[in-house]
Each structure stands twice: as structure tokens, then as C-alpha cells.
BAMI-385995 format. One record per residue (C-alpha): residue number from 0; residue in three letters; y, z, x. Coordinates in steps of 0.001 Angstrom, whole numbers, plus 524288, in hexadecimal, padded with zeros to 5 digits. Example, Ala and Ser with C-alpha at 12.3 -4.5 7.8 and 13.67 -1.06 7.14 Angstrom:
! BAMI-385995
k/r/v/w/u
0/ALA/7EE6C/81E78/8300C
1/SER/7FBDC/81BE4/83566
//
This chain:
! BAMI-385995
k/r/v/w/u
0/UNK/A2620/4390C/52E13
1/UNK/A2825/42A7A/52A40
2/UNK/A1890/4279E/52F11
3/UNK/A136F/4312F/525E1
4/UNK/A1DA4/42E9B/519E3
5/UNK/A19A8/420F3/51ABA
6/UNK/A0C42/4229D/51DAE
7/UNK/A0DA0/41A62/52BAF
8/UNK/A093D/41E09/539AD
9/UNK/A14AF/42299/542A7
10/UNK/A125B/41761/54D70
11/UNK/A133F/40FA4/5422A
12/UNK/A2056/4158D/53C1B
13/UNK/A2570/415B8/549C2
14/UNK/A23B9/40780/54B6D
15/UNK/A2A3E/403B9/53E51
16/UNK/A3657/40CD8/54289
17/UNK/A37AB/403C9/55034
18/UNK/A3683/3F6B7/549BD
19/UNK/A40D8/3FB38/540C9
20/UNK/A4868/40146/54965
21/UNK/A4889/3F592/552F4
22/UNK/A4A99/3EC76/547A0
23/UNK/A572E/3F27C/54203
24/UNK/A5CD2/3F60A/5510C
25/UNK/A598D/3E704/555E9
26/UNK/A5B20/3DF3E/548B6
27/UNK/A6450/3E648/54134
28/UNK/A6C74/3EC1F/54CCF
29/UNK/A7440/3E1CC/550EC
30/UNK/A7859/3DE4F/5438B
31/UNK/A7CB5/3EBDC/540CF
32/UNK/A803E/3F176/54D61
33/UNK/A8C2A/3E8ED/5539D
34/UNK/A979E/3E7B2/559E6
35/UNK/AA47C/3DE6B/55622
36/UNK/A9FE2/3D150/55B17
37/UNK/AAA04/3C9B8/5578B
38/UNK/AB883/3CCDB/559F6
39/UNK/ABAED/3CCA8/549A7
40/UNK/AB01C/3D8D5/54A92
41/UNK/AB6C3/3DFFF/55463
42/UNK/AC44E/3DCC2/54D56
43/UNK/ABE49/3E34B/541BB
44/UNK/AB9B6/3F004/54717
45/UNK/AC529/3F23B/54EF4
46/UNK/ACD4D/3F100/540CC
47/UNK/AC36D/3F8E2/538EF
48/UNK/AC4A2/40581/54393
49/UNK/AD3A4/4055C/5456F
50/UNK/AD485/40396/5360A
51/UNK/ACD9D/41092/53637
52/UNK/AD042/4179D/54241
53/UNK/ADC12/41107/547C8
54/UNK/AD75D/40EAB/5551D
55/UNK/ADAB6/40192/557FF
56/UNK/AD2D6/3F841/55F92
57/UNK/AC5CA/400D5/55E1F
58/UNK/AB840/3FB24/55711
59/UNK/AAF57/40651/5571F
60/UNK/AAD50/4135C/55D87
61/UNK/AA33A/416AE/565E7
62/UNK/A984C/42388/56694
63/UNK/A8CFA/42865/56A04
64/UNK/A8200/431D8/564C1
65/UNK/A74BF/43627/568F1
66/UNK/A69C5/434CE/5615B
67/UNK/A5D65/43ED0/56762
68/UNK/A50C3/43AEC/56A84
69/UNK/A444F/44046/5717F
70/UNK/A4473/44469/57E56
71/UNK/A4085/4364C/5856D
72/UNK/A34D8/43676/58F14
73/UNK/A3C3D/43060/599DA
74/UNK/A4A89/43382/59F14
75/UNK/A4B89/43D1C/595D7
76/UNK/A5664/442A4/59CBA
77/UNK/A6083/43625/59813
78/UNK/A5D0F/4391F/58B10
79/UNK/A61B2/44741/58BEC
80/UNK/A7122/44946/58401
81/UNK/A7A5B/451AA/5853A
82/UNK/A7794/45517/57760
83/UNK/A6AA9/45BEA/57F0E
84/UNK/A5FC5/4528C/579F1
85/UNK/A5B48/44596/57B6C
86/UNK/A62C4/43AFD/574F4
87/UNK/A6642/42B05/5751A
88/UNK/A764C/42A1A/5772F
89/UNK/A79CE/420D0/56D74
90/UNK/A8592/41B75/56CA2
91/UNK/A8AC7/412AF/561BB
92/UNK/A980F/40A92/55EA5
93/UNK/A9C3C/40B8B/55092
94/UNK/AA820/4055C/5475C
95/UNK/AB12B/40CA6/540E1
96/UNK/AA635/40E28/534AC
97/UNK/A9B9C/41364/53D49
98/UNK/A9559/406BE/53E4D
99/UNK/A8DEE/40522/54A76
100/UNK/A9100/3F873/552B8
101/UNK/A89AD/3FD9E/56055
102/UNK/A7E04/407B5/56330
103/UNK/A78F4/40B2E/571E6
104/UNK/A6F8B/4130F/56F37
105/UNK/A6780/4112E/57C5E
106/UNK/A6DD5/41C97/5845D
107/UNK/A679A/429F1/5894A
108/UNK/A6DAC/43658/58314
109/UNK/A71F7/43BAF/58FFA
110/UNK/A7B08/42F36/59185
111/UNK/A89BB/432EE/58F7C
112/UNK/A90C4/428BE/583D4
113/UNK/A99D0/4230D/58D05
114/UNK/A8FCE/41F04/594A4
115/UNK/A88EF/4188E/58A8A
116/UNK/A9484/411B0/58711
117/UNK/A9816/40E33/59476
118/UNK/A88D9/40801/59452
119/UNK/A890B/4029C/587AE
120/UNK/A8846/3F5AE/582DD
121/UNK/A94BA/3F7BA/57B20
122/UNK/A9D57/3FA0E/5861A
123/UNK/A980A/3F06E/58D68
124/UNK/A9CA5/3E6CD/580D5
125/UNK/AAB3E/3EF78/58157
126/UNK/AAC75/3EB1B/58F6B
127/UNK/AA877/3DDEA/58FEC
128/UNK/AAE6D/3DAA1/5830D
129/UNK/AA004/3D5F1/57C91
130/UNK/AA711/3DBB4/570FD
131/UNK/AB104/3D4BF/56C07
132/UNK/ABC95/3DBCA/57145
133/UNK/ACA7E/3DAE3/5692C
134/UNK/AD73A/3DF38/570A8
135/UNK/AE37C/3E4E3/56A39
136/UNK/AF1AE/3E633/5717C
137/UNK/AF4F9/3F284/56928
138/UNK/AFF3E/3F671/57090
139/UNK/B0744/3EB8F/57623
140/UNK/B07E8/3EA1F/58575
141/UNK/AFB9A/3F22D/58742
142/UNK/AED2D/3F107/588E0
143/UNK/AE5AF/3EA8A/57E2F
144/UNK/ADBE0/3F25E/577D8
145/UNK/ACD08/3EEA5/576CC
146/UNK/AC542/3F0FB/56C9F
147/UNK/ABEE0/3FDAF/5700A
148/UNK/AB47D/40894/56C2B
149/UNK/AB8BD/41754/567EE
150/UNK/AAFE1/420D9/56E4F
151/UNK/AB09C/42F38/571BF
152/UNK/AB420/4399C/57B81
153/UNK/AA719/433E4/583D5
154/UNK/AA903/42657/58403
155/UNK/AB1C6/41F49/58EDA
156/UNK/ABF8A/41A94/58C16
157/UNK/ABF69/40BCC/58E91
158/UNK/AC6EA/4016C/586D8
159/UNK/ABAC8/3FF0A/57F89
160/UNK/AB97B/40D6B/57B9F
161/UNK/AC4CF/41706/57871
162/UNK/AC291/4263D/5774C
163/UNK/ACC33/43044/57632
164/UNK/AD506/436E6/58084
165/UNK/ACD77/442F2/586A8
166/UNK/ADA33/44A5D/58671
167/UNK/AE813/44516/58031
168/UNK/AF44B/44703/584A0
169/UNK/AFB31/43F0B/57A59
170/UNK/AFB63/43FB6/56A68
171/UNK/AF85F/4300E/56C48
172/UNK/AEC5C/43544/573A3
173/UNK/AE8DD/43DD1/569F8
174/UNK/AEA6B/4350C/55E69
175/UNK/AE1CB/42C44/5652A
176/UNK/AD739/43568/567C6
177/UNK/AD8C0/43A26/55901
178/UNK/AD6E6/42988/552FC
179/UNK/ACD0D/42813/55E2D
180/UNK/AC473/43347/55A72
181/UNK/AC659/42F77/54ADE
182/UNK/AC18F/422FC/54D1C
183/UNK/AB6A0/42729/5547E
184/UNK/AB0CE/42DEB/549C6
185/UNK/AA983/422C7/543C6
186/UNK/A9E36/421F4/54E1B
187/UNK/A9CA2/42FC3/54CAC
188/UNK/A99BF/42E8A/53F0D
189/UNK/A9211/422D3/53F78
190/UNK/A880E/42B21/54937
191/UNK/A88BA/4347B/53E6F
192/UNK/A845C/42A77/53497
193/UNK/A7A23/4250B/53C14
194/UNK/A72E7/43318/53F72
195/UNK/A7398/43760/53163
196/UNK/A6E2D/428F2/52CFD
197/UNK/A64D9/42B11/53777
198/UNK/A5FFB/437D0/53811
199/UNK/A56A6/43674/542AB
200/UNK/A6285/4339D/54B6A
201/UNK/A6928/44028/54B1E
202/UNK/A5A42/4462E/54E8E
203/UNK/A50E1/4424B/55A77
204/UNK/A4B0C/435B6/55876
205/UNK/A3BD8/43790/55AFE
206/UNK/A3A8E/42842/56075
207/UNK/A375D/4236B/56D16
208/UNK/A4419/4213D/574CE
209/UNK/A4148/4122F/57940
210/UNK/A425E/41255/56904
211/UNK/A4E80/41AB6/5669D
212/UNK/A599F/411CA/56869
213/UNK/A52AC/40785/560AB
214/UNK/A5399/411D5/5544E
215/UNK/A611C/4158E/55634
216/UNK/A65A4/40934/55791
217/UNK/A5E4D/407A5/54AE7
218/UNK/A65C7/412E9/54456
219/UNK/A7291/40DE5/54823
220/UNK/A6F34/40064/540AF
221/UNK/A6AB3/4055B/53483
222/UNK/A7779/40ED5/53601
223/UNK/A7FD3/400FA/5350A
224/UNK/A77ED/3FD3A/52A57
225/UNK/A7A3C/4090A/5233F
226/UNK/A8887/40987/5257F
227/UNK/A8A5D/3FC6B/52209
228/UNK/A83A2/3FFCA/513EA
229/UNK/A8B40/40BDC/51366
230/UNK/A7EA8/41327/51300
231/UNK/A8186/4217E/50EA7
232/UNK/A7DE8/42CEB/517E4
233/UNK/A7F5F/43C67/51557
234/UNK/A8C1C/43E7F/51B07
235/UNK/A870A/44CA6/51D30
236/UNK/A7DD2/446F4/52687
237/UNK/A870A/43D4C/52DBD
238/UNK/A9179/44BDC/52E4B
239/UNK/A87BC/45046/536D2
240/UNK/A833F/44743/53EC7
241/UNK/A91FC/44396/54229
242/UNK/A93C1/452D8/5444E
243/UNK/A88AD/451C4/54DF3
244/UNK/A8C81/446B4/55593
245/UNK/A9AB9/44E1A/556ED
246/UNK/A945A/45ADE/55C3C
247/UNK/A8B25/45381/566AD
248/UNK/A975C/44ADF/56AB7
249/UNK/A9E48/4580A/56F70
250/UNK/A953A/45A9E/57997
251/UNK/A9708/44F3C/5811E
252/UNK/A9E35/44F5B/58F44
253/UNK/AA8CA/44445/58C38
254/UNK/AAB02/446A5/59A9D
255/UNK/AA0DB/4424D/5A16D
256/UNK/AA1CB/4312F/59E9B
257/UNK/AAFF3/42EA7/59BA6
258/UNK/AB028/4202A/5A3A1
259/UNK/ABD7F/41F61/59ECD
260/UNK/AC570/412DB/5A243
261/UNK/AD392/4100D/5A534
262/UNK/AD30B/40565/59C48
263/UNK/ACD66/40DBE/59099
264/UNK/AD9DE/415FE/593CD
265/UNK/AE2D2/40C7A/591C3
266/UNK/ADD62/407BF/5843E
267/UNK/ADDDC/41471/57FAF
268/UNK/AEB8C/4180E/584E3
269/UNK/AEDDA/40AFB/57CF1
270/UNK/AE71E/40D66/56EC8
271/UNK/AED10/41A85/56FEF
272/UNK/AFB37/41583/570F9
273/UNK/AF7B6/40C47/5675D
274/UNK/AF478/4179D/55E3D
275/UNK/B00D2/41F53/55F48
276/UNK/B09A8/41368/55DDB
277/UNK/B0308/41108/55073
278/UNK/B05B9/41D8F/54BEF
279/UNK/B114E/41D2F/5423E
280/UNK/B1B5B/4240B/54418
//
């Protein structure tokens, strides 16, 4: 459609879209697309999301989606979701505005999210403290708290990334799950801006898949950009992407990767005590 609106042949078109493409995902990307470097950075995402959600020590919350693509000619079978076509997992770390400061986009849809995140280059940075890593003594005489990642039902619990409790047995366990879940919310609607920004996103991108991540990644920039010029978007369209993304999260088997850790536990255990003792009363 673009060859023949603009009067160009499609080899040519298709080459303009890769140089592009590459140019914002390898020029522009690490400008746009970052992590707290410095321990002032982290200081100030960790105050911007418990100003608005109230759960201390976090910096961002963690997600993925799938975006669908053709059918590739070799290992097809990786490829294959549960959502019953071919996809790219993509997983992405946002700030409490839906600002993206990591994208993996490299991983076969068949590939569960904690296992991308147990892979990724993110939680490699979590564990080895690459990141610049803050620790608080909320409550005195027990363990410090790291700065940490929100993530859902799927992900693993580790001191680097909290989820909910599977099943409570306290009302401190359920308050938890209830500020957990709320501040989880902003990655989901980030993916929601980004599909209805980019429409062919939310549809089956017709590009070689050596090519693919290369043009999400892409998307993701320009996404930044836009948010950071407060850009407007149909807020029908972002309503149902977001609705989407919900519905296709429900299917998933949050039993089948849990690679919980004692540690995780005992972080949790802590920011949930935390949160009860700063209830008033």
C-alpha cells in the first residue's frame, strides 16, 4: 500500500522501513529505553511509584505480551502460543507512567514469561546488582528490602520481583495482593497504548522474522517518544487493546514456572507487614 501511494517499488519501501527501523532501535533506543543508572535515578522511581501506589521500595512493574507473526520456516513449533498462533513473547519493564525502561523482545511465543525473565538480561542486572540497587530497613530488626520489580501471577517471587499470594490466609495478605495488583496496572496500559499507537502490533506483522524484533523494538521507542510529548491516542482504542491483553492473560497456566525462592518469601512476608503497620488506625 505505501509502494503504490508513493509511487516506489516494494524492495525499495521495504528497505527504507529497515534503515529506519534499525536507526531509531540502535540510535535512538538507548537514549529512550533505560534503566536507573545512577542511585539518584533509582531513588526517584522508587518515590514516584509509592507516591502513587504505596508499595514501597518498588521501581517499575514488569509484563509481557505477544505480538503475532507468520508462521516461521524453521522451528516453527517454538513460535507456536498458547494463544494458538505464532507469536514473539515480549516482555517489557515499565515506570509507574507507562514509560518503558527495558524490552526483550527476542523470545519464541511458546516460551512461558517466567522463563523469559529468569533468561533475561534484566534479571541478570536484579541479581548481580548492575542496577543500582537501594536498600530500606522498613521494619526494624528485619530483612532489608531491595529495590524490586512487580509482576504477575506467572512471574517468580524473588526479592527482585514481588507478585501476589496465590491464596491468603490473612487480611494483611489480602491487602497486599489488592496494592500489588493496583500498581500493576500501569504496564498493562502502557501495552495498550503502544498496540493502539501501533496498529500493526495488535495484527500479524507480514516481515521476515530475523527483522521482527528490530521493529518492535522500534515501536516501543517511538512509544517513549510519544509519551514523553504527551502525544494523544483514542482512548477507545487503547480500552480495547488493554481489554485484550486482560482476556489472553487468563488463559495462561500460572502453574507450570513458579521458581519461587525462600528469599522472595521473606521480602514479601516483610513489605506486607510493612503495609498493615502503616495502616491508621
Amino acid at each position: 500500500m505505501t509502494a503504490n501511494t508513493f509511487g516506489l517499488h516494494i524492495s525499495t519501501v521495504s528497505k527504507v522501513i529497515r534503515d529506519v527501523c534499525n536507526c531509531i532501535t540502535y540510535k535512538l533506543g538507548p537514549k529512550y529505553i533505560a534503566l536507573p543508572k545512577t542511585k539518584e535515578e533509582m531513588l526517584e522511581k522508587v518515590g514516584e511509584f509509592e507516591a502513587k501506589f504505596g508499595m514501597t521500595q518498588a521501581f517499575g512493574c514488569i509484563d509481557g505480551t505477544h505480538v503475532q507473526i507468520l508462521r516461521p520456516s524453521e522451528h516453527s513449533q517454538d513460535y507456536f502460543s498458547y494463544k494458538m498462533y505464532f507469536s514473539l513473547n515480549v516482555q517489557a519493564v515499565c515506570d509507574f507512567r507507562g514509560y518503558f525502561m527495558d524490552v526483550d523482545c527476542r523470545w519464541p511465543g511458546s516460551v512461558h514469561d517466567a522463563k523469559v525473565f529468569a533468561n533475561s538480561n534484566i534479571a541478570a542486572k536484579l541479581k548481580d546488582e548492575e542496577i543500582p540497587i537501594t536498600y530500606e530497613d522498613i521494619l526494624p530488626g528485619r530483612a532489608k528490602v531491595p529495590n524490586y520489580l512487580i509482576g504477575d501471577p506467572a512471574y517468580p517471587l524473588t526479592p527482585y520481583c514481588m507478585k501476589e499470594y496465590h491464596s491468603c490466609s490473612t487480611n494483611a495478605q489480602v491487602l497486599f495482593n489488592n496494592m500489588l495488583q493496583s500498581a500493576r496496572n500501569p504496564v498493562e496500559c502502557a501495552f495498550g497504548r503502544l498496540k493502539a499507537r501501533w496498529g500493526f502490533l495488535a495484527k500479524k506483522v507480514d516481515l521476515k522474522i530475523d527483522f521482527v524484533p528490530v521493529a518492535i523494538y522500534a515501536c516501543f521507542v517511538l512509544h517513549n517518544i510519544c509519551e514523553l510529548n504527551k502525544c494523544v491516542i483514542d482512548p477507545d482504542l487503547v480500552k480495547i487493546e488493554i481489554e485484550k491483553h486482560k482476556a489472553e492473560t487468563q488463559q495462561l497456566d500460572y502453574s507450570v514456572y513458579l521458581g519461587n525462592l525462600a528469599e522472595g518469601d521473606v521480602v514479601r512476608e516483610v513489605i506486607t507487614n510493612f503495609i498493615q503497620d502503616s495502616l491508621p488506625y
